[in-house]
C-alpha positions as CSV (number, residue, x, y, z in Angstrom):
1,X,19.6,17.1,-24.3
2,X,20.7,13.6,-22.6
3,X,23.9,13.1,-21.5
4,X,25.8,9.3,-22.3
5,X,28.4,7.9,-20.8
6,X,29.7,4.8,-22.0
7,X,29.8,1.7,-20.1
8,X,30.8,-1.4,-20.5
9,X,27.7,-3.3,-21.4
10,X,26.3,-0.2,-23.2
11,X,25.4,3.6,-22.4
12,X,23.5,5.0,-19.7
13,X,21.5,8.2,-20.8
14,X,20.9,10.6,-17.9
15,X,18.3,13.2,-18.2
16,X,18.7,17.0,-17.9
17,X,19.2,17.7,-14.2
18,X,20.5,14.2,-13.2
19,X,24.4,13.0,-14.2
20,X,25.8,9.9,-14.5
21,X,27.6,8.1,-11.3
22,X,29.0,4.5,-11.4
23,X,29.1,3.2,-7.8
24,X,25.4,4.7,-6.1
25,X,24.2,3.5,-2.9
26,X,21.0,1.3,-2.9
27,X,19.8,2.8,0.2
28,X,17.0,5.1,0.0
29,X,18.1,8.4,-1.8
30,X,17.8,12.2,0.0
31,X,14.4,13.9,-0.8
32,X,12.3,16.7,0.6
33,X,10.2,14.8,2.5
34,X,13.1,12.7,4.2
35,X,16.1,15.7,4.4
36,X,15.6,17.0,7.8
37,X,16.4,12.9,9.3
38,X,18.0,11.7,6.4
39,X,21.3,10.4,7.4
40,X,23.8,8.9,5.2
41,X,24.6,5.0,5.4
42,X,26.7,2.7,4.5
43,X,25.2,0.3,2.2
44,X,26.5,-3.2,1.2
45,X,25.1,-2.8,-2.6
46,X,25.9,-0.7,-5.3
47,X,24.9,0.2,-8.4
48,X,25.8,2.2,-11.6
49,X,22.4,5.6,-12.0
50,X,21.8,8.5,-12.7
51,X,21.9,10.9,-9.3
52,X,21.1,14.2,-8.9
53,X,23.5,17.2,-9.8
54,X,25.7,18.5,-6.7
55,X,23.8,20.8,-4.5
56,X,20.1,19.5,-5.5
57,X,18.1,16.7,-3.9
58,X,15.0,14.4,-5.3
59,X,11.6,16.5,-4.8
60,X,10.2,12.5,-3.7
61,X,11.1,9.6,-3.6
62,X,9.1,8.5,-6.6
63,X,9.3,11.8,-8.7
64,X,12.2,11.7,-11.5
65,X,12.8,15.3,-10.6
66,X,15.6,17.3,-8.8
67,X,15.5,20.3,-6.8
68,X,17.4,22.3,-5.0
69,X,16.1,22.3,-1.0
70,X,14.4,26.1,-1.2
71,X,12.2,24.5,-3.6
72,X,11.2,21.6,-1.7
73,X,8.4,23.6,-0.2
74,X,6.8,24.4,-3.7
C-alpha cells in the first residue's frame, strides 16, 4: 500500500515504512553506519520526501529501507 499526499504540483507517493514530510533537510540523513556521530544540522535547503517513520532510521545511506536501531546490526 502507498501512501499520497497531495501537493501542489502533484502527489508524492511514499512507500510502506517511509511517510510523507514537506520541509526535509538536504543534509545527509541518520543511518546505521553514521548514528553513533551523527549530529543534527542546520541546513540552508529544504525539500519536500519521503523520511522515515518516528523511531526508525535508514539501514544506509543508499538503501530505500528503514529500520529501527536494534536492527542495524543485522
Amino acid at each position: 500500500q502507498l501512501y499520497t499526499t497531495a501537493l501542489c504540483f502533484g502527489a508524492l507517493r511514499c512507500p510502506p515504512g517511509k511517510e510523507y514530510q514537506p520541509c526535509v533537510s538536504t543534509c545527509t540523513s541518520r543511518t546505521c553506519l553514521n548514528r553513533e556521530y551523527y549530529e543534527e544540522t542546520t541546513c540552508s535547503f529544504i525539500r519536500e520526501e519521503c523520511v522515515c517513520r518516528s523511531g526508525t532510521i535508514l539501514h544506509r545511506a543508499d538503501s530505500p529501507y528503514c529500520v529501527t536501531e536494534d536492527r542495524c546490526g543485522e
